[in-house]
N, CA, C and O atoms as a Tripos MOL2 file, in Angstrom:
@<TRIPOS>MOLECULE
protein
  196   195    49     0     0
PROTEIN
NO_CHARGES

@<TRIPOS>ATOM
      1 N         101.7660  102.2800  103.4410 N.3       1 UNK1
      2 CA        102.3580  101.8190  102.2060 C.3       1 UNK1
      3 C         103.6220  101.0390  102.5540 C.2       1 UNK1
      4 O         104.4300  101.5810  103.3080 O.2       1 UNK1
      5 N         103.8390   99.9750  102.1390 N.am      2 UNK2
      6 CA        104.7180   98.8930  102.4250 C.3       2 UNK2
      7 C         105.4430   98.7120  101.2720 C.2       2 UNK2
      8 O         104.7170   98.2200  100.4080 O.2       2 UNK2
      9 N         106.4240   98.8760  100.9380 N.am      3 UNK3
     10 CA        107.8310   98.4050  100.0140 C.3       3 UNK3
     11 C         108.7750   97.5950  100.6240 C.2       3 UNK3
     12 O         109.0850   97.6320  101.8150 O.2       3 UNK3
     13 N         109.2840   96.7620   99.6560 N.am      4 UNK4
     14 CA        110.1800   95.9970   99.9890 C.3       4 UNK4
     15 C         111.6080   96.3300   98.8300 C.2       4 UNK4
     16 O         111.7510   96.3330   97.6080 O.2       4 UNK4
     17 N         112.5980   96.6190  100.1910 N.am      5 UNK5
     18 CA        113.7900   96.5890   99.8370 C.3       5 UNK5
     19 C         114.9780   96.0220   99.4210 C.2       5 UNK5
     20 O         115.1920   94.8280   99.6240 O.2       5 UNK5
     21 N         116.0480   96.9780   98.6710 N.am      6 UNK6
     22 CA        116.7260   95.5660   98.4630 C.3       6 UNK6
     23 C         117.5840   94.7960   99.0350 C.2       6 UNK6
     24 O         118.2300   93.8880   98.5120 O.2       6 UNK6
     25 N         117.6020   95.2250  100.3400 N.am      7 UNK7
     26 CA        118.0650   94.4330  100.9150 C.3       7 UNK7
     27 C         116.9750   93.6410  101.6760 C.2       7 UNK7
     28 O         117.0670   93.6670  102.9030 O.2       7 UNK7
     29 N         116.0090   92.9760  101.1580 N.am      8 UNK8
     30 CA        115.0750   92.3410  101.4280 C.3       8 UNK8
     31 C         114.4200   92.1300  102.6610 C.2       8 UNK8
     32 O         114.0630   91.0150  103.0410 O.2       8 UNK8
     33 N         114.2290   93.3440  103.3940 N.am      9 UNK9
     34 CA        113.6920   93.8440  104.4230 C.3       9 UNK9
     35 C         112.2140   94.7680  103.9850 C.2       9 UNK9
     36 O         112.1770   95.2640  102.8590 O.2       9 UNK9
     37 N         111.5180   94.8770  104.5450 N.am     10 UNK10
     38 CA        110.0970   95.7040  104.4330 C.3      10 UNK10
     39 C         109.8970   97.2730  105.1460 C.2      10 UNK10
     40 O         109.6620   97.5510  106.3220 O.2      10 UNK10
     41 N         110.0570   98.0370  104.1400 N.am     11 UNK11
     42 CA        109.5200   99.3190  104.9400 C.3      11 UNK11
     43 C         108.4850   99.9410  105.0510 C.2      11 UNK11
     44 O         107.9620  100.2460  103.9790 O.2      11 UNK11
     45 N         107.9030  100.2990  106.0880 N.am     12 UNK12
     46 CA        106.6520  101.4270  106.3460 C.3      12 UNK12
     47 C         106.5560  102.2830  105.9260 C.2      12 UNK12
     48 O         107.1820  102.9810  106.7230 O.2      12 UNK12
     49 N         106.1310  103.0910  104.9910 N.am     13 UNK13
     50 CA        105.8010  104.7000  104.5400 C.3      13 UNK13
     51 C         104.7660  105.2630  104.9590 C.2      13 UNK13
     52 O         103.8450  104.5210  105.3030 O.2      13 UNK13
     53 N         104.5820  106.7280  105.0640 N.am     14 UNK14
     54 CA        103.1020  107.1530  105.1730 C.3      14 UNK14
     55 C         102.5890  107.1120  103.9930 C.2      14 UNK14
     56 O         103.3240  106.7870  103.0610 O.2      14 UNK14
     57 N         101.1300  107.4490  103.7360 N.am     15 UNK15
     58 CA        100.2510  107.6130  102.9250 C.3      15 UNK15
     59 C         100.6480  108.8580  101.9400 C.2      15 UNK15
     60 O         100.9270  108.8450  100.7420 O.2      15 UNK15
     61 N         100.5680  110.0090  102.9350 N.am     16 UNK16
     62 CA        100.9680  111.4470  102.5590 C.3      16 UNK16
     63 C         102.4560  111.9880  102.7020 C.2      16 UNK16
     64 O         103.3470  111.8010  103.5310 O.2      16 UNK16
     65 N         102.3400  112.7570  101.5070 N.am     17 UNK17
     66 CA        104.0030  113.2840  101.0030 C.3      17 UNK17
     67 C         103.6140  114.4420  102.5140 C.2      17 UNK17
     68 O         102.6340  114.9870  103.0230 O.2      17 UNK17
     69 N         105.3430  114.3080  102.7680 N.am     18 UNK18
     70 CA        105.5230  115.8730  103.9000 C.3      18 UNK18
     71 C         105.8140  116.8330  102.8630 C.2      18 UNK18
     72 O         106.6390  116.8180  101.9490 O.2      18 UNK18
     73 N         104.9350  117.6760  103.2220 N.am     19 UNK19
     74 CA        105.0520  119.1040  102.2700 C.3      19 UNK19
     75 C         106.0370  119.7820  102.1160 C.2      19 UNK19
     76 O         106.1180  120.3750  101.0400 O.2      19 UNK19
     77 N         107.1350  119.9480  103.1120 N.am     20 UNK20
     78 CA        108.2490  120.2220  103.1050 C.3      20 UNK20
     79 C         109.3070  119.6780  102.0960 C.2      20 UNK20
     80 O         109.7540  120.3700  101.1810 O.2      20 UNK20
     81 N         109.6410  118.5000  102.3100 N.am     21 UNK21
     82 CA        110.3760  117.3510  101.5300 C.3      21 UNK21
     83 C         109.8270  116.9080  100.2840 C.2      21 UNK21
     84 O         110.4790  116.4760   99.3330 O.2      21 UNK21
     85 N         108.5460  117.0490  100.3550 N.am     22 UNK22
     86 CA        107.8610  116.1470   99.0750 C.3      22 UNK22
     87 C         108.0800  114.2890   99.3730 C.2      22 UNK22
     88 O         107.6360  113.4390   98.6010 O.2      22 UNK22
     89 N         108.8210  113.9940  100.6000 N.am     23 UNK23
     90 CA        108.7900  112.2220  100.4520 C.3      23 UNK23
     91 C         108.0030  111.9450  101.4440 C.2      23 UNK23
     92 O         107.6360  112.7370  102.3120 O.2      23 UNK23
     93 N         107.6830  110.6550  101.3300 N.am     24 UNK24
     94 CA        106.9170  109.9410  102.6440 C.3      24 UNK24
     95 C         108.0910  109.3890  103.6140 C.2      24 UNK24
     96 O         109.2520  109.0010  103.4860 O.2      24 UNK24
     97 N         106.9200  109.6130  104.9040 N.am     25 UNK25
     98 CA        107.8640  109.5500  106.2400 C.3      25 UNK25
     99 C         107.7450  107.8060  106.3250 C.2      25 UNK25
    100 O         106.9080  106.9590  106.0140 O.2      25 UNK25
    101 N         109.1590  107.8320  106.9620 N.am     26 UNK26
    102 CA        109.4290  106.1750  107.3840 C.3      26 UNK26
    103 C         108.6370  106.2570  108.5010 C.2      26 UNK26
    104 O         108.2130  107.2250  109.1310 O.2      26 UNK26
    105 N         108.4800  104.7610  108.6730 N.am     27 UNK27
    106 CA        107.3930  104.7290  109.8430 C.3      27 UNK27
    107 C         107.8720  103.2080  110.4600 C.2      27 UNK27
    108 O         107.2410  102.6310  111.3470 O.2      27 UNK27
    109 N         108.9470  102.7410  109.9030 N.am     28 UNK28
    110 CA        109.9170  101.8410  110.4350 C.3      28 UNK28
    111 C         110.2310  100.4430  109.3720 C.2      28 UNK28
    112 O         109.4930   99.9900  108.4960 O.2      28 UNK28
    113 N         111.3530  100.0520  109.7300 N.am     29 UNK29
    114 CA        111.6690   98.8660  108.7550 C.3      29 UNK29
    115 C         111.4380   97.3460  109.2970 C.2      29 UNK29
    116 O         111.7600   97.0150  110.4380 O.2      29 UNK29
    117 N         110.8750   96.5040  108.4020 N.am     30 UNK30
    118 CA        110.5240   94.9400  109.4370 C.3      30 UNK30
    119 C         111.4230   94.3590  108.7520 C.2      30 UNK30
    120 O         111.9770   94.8220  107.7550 O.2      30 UNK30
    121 N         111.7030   92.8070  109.5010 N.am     31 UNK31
    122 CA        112.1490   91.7690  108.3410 C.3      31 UNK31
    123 C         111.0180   90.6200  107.4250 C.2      31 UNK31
    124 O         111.1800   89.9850  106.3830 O.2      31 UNK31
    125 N         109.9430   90.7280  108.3160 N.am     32 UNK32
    126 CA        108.8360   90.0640  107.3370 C.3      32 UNK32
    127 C         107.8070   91.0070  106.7970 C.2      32 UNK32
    128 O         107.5860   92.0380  107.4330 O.2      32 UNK32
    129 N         107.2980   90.8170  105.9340 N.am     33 UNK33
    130 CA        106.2480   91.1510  105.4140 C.3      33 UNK33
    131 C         104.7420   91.0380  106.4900 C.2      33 UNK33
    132 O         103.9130   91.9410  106.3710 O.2      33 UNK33
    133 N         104.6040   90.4450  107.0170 N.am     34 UNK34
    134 CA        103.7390   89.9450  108.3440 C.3      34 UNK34
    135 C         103.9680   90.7700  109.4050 C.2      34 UNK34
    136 O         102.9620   91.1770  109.9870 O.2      34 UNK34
    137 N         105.0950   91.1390  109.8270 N.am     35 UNK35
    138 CA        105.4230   92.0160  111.0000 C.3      35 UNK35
    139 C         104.8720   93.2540  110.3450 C.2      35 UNK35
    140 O         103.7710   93.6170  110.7580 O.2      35 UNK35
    141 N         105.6120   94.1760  109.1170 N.am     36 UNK36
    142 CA        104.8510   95.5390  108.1630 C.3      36 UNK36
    143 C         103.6210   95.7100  108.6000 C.2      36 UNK36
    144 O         103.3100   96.7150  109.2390 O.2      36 UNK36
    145 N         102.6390   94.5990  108.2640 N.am     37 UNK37
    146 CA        100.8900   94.5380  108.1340 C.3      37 UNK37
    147 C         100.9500   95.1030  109.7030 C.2      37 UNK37
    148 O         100.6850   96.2400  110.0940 O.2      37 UNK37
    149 N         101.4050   93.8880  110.5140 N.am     38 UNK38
    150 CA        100.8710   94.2460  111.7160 C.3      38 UNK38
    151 C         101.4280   95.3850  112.4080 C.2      38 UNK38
    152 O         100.7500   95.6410  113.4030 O.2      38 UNK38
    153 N         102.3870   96.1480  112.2580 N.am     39 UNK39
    154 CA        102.4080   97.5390  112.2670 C.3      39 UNK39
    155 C         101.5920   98.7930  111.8800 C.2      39 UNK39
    156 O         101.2880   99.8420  112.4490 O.2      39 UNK39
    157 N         101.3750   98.2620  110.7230 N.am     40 UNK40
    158 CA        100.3160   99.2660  110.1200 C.3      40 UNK40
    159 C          99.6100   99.2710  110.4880 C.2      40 UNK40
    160 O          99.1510  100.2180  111.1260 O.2      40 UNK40
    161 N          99.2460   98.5210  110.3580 N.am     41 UNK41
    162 CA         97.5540   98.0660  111.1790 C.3      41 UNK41
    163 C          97.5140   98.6140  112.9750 C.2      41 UNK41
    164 O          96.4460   99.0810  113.3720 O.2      41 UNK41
    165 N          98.4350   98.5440  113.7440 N.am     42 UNK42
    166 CA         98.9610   99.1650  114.6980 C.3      42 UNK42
    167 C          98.6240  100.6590  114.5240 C.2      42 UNK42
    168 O          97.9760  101.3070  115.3460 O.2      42 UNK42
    169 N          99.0860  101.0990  113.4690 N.am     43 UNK43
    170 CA         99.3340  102.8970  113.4540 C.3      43 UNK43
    171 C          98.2010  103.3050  113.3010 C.2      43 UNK43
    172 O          97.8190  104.2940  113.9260 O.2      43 UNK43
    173 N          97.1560  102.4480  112.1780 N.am     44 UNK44
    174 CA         96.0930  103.0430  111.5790 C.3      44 UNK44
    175 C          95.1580  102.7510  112.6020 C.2      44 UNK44
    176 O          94.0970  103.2880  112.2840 O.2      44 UNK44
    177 N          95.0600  102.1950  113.6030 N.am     45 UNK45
    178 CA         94.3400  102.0780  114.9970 C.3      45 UNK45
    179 C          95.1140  103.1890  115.6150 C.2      45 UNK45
    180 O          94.2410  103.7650  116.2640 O.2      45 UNK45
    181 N          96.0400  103.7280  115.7720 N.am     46 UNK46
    182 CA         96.1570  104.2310  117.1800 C.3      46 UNK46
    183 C          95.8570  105.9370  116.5600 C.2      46 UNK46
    184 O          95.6580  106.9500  117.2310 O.2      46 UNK46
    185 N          95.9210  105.7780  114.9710 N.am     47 UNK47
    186 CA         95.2230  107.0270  114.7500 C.3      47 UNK47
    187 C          93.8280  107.3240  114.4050 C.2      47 UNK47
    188 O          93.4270  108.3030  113.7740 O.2      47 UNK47
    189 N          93.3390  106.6410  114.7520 N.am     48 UNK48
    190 CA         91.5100  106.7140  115.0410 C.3      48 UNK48
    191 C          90.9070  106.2990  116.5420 C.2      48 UNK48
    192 O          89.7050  106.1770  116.7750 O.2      48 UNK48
    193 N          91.9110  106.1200  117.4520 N.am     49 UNK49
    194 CA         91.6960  105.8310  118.8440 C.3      49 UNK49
    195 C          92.4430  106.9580  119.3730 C.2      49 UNK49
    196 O          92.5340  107.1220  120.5890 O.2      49 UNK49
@<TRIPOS>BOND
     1     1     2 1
     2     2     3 1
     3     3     4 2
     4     3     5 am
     5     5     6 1
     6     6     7 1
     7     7     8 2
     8     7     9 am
     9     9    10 1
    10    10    11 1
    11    11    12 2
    12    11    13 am
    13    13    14 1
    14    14    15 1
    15    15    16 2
    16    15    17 am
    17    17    18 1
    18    18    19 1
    19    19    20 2
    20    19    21 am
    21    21    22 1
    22    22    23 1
    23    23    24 2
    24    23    25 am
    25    25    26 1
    26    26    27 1
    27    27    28 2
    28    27    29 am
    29    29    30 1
    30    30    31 1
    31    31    32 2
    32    31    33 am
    33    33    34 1
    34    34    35 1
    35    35    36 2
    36    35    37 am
    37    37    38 1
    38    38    39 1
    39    39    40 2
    40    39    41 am
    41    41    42 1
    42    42    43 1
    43    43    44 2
    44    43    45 am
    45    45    46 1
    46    46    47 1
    47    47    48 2
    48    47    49 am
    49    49    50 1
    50    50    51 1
    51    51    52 2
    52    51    53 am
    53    53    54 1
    54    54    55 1
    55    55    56 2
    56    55    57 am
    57    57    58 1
    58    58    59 1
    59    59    60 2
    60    59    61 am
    61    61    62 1
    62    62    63 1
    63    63    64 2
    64    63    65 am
    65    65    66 1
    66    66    67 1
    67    67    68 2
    68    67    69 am
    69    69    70 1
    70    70    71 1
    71    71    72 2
    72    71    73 am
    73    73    74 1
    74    74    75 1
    75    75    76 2
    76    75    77 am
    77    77    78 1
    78    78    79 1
    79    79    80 2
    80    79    81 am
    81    81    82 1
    82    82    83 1
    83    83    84 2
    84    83    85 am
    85    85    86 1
    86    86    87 1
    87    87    88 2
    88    87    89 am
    89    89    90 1
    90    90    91 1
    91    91    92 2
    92    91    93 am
    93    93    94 1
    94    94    95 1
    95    95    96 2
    96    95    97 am
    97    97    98 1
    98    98    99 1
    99    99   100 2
   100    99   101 am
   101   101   102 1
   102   102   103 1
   103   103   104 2
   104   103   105 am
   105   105   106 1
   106   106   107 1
   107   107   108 2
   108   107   109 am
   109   109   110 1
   110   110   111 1
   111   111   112 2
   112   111   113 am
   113   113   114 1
   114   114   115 1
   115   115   116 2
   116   115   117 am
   117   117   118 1
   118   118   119 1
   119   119   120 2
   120   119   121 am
   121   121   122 1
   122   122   123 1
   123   123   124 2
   124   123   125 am
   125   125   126 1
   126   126   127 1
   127   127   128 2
   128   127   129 am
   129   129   130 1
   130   130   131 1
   131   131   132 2
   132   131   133 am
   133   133   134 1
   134   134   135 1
   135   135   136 2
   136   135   137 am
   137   137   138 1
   138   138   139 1
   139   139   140 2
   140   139   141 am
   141   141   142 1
   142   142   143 1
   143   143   144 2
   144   143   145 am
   145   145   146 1
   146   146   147 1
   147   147   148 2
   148   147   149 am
   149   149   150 1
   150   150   151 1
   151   151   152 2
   152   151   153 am
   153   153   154 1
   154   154   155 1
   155   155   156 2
   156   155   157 am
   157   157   158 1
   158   158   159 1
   159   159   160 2
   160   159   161 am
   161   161   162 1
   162   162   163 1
   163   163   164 2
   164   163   165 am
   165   165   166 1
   166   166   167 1
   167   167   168 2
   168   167   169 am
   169   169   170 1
   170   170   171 1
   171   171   172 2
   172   171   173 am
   173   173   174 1
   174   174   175 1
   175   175   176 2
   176   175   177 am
   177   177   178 1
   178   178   179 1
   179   179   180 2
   180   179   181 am
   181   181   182 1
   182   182   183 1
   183   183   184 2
   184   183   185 am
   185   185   186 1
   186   186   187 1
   187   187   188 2
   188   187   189 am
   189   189   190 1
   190   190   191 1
   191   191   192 2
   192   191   193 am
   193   193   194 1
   194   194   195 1
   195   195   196 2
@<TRIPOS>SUBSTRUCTURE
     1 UNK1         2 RESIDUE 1 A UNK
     2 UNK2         6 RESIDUE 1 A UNK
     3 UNK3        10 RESIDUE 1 A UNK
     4 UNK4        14 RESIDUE 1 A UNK
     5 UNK5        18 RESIDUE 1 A UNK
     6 UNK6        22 RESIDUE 1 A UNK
     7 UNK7        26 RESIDUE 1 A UNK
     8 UNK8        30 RESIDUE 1 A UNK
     9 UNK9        34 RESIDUE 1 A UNK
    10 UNK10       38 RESIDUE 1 A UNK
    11 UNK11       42 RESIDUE 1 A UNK
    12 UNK12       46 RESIDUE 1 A UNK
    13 UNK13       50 RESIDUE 1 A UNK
    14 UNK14       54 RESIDUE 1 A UNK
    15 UNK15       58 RESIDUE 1 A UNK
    16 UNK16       62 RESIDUE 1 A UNK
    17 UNK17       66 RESIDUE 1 A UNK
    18 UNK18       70 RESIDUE 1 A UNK
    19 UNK19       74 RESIDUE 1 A UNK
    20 UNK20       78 RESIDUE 1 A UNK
    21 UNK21       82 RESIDUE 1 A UNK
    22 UNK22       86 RESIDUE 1 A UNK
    23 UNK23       90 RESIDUE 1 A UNK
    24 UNK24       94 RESIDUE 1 A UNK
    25 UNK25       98 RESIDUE 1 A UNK
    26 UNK26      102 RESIDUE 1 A UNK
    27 UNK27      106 RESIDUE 1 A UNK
    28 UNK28      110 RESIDUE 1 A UNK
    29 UNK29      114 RESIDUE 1 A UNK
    30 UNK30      118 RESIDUE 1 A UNK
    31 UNK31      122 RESIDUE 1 A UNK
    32 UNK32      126 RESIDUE 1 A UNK
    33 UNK33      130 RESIDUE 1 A UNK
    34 UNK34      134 RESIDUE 1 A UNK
    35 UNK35      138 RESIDUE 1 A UNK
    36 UNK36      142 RESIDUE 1 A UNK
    37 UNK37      146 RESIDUE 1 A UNK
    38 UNK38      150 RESIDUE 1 A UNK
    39 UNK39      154 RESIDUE 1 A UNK
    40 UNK40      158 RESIDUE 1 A UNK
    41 UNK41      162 RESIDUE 1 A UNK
    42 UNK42      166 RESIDUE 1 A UNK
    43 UNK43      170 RESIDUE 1 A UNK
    44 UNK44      174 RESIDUE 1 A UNK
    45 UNK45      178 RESIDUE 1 A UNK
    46 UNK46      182 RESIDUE 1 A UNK
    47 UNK47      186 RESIDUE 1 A UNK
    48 UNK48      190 RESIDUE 1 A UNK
    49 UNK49      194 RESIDUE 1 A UNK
């Protein structure tokens, strides 16, 4: 899950709330929208490999 902030930077979230906290975990901040994707897309491969 990708949001954009206001300081107009892009952040990574997980999918799933931590049960503990109830929020989603950062999973890092980009400055494009293009870099986000290709992160994700990064994570969601390296968690099925």
């Amino acid at each position: 899950m990708i949001r954009k902030l206001k300081s107009g930077q892009y952040r990574l979230y997980s999918v799933k709330k931590d049960p503990k906290t109830h929020k989603r975990r950062n999973l890092g901040t980009f400055d494009s929208l293009a870099a986000a994707k290709k992160h994700e897309q990064e994570v969601q491969y390296f968690k099925r490999h």
